[in-house]
C-alpha positions as CSV (number, residue, x, y, z in Angstrom):
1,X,-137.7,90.2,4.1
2,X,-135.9,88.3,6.5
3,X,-135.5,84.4,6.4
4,X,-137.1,82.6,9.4
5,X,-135.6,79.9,11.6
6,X,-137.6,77.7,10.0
7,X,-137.1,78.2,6.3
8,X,-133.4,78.2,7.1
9,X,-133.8,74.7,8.8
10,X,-136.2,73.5,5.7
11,X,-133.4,74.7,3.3
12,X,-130.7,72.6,5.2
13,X,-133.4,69.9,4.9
14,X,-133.0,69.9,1.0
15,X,-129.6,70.6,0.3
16,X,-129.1,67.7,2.4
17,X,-131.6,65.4,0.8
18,X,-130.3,67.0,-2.5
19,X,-126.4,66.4,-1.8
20,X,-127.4,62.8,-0.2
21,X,-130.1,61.4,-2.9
22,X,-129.8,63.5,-4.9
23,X,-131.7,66.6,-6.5
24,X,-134.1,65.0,-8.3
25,X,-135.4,62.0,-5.5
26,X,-138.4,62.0,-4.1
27,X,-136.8,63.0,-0.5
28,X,-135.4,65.9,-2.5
29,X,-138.5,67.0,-3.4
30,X,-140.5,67.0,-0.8
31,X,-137.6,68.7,1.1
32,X,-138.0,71.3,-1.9
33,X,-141.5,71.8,-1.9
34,X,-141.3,72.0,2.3
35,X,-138.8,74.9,2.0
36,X,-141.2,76.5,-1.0
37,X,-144.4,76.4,0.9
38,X,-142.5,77.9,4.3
39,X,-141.3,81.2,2.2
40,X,-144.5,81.6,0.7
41,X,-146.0,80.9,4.0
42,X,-144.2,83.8,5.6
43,X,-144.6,85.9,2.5
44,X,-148.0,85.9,2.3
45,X,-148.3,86.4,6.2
46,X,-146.3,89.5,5.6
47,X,-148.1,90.9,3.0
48,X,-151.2,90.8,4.9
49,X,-149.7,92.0,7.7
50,X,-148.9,95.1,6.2
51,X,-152.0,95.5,3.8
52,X,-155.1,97.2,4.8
53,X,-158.1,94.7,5.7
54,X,-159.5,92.9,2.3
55,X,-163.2,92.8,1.4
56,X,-165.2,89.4,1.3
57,X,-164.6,89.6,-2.3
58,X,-161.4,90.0,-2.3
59,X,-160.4,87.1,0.4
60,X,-162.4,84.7,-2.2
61,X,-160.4,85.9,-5.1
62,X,-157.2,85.1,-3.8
63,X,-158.0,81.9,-2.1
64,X,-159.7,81.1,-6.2
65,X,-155.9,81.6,-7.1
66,X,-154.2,79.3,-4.7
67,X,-156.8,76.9,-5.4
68,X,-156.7,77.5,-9.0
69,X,-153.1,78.5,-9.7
70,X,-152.8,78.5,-13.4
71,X,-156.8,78.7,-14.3
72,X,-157.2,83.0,-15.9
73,X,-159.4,84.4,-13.4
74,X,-159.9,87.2,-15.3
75,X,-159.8,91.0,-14.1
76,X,-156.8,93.0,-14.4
77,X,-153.6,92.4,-13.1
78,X,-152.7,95.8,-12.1
């Protein structure tokens, strides 16, 4: 998948704020966690893109995992 404008100018962000305060400062980390949410941002956005159209069910299940991101949901993982 190709990186976005954006993501690129969010990872300048934190190498910056890495190289500058260094990697473990609180610009540095919420640089990092910027640059994380933009890639799963367009991730996700691709992935839908591409998949067919989810039931009801299935929208709630997955917004159960980002709300609940190490919590078992049960179910399979297949």
């Amino acid at each position: 998948m190709p990186v976005s404008r954006k993501t690129k100018m969010l990872q300048g962000r934190m190498a910056n704020a890495s190289r500058f305060n260094g990697a473990d400062s609180p610009a540095a980390q919420d640089a990092r966690r910027e640059w994380t949410a933009a890639r799963i941002e367009e991730y996700v956005a691709e992935v839908v893109r591409q998949a067919p159209p989810l039931t009801p069910a299935q929208r709630q299940r997955i917004v159960d995992i980002m709300r609940n991101p190490g919590r078992d949901l049960g179910g399979d993982a297949a």
